[in-house]
C-alpha positions in Angstrom: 0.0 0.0 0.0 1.4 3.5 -0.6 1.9 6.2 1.6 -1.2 8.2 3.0 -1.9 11.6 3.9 -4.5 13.8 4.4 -4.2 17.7 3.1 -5.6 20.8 1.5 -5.3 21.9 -1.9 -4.8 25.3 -3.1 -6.7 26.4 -6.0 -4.9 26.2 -9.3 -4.8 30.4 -9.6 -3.3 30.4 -6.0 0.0 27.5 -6.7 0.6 30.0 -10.1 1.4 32.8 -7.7 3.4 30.7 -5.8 5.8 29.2 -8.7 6.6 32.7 -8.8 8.9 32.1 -6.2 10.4 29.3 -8.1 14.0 31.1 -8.6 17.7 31.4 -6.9 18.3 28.1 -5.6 21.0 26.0 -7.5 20.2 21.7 -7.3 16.9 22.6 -5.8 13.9 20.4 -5.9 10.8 22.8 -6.6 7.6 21.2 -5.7 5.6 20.8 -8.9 2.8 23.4 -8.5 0.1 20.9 -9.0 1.1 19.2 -5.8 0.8 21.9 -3.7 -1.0 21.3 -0.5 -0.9 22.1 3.2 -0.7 19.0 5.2 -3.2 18.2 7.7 -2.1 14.7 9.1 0.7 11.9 7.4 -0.6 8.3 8.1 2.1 6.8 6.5 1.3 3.2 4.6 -1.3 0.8 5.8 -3.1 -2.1 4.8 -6.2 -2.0 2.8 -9.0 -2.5 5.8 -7.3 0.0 7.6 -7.3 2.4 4.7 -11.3 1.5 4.0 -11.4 2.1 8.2 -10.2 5.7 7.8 -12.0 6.6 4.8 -15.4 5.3 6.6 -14.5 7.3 9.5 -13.5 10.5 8.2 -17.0 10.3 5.9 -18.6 11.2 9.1 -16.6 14.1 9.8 -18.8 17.8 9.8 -16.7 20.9 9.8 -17.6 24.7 8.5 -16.2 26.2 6.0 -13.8 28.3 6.2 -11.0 30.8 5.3 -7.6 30.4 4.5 -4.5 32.5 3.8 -1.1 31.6 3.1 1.5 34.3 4.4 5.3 34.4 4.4 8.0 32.3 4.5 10.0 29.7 6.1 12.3 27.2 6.9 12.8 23.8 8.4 14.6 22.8 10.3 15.0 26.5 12.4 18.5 25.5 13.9 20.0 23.5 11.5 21.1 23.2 7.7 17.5 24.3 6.3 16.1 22.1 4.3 12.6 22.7 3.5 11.5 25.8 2.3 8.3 26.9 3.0 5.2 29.3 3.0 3.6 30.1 6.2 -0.2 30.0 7.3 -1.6 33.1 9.4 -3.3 32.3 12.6 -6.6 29.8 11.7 -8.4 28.3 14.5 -10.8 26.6 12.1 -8.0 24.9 10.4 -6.5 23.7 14.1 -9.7 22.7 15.0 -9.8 20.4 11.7 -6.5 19.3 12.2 -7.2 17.7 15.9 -10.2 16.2 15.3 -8.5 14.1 12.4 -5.5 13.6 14.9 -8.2 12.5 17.1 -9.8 10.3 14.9 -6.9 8.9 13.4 -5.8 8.2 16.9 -9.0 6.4 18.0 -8.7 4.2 14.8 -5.1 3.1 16.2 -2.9 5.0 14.6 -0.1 6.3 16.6 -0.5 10.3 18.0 1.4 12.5 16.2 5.0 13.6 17.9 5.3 16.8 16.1 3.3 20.1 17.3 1.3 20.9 14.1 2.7 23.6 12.0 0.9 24.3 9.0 2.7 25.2 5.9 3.2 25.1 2.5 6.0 23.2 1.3 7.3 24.9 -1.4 11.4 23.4 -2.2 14.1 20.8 -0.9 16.9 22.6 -0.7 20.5 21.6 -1.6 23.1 20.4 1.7 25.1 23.4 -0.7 22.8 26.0 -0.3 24.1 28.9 0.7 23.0 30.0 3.9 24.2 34.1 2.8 21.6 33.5 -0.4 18.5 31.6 1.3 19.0 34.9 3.9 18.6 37.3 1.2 15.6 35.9 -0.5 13.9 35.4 2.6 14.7 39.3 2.7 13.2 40.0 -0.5 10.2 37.2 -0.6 9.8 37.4 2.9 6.2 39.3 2.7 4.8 36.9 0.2 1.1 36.8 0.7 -1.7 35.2 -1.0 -5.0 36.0 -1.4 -7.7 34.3 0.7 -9.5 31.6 -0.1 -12.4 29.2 1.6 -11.6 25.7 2.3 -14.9 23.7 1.4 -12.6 20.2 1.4 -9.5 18.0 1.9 -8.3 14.9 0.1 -6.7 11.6 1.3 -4.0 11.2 -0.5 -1.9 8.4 -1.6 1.8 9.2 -2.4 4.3 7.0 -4.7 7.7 7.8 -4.7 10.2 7.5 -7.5 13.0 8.9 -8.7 11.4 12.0 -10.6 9.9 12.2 -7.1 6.4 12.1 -5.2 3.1 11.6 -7.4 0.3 11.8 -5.2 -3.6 11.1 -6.3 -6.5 11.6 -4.4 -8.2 8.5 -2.8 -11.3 10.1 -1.3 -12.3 13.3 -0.6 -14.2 14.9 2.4 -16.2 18.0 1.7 -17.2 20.4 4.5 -21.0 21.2 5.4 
């Protein structure tokens, strides 16, 4: 069984803007702008009555929607090498409320609980062990008030992820609209 995950896609006008930022980086890894999505909860790879489990559960799931804005950006990790570069989220209490009660769920299906305090972001690039810590500081000076427009979450997808060595494709196993 593939990888699982459950996230958020941007709309497609939204990941144009954002491949704007697509520049600078020698021996980068861009993520492809149609697999741009914020991240609500990796499951990792399970078996297929587990998978039908999930999907059955999260069916039942009710949440508002609600809006969303991407703002500014990032990296991981903060006190090391970065490696992941990335496009912050402002403040969204609807969006941490949807992200515990599918840690919840996932949790009460027997998954394990997520280690990792939630930080919702947009992954944007892997960077390069080369890149040059002087250069990632002065386009974070120049990008670094990247904004996007709005826009109203009305679903997310479960997602199953294959990797090869082109990289991740991922394709939407179900999807979970809001109210």
């Amino acid at each position: 069984m593939p990888r699982l995950f459950l996230a958020i896609d941007l709309p497609k006008d939204l990941r144009e803007q954002v491949s704007a930022l697509y520049y600078g980086f020698p021996k980068t890894r861009w993520t492809p702008p149609e697999q741009l999505h914020l991240t609500l909860r990796f499951i990792g790879e399970v078996d297929g009555l587990f998978f039908r489990r999930i999907v059955d559960d999260l069916e039942t799931l009710k949440f508002e929607p609600f809006p969303l804005q991407f703002t500014g950006l990032g990296y991981f990790p903060p006190r090391r090498h970065p490696n992941i570069l990335w496009v912050g989220v402002d403040k969204n209490e609807p969006l941490i409320r949807l992200q515990r009660s599918l840690e919840t769920r996932l949790v009460k299906l027997g998954l394990a609980a997520e280690r990792r305090k939630f930080h919702p972001h947009l992954t944007i690039a892997r960077l390069s062990p080369e890149t040059s810590l002087a250069r990632l500081a002065d386009y974070l000076s120049m990008n670094g008030a990247f904004s996007l427009p709005p826009f109203t979450v009305e679903e997310f997808h479960l997602y199953s992820s294959h990797l090869s060595r082109q990289g991740a494709d991922h394709q939407i196993e179900a999807t979970f609209p809001s109210l």
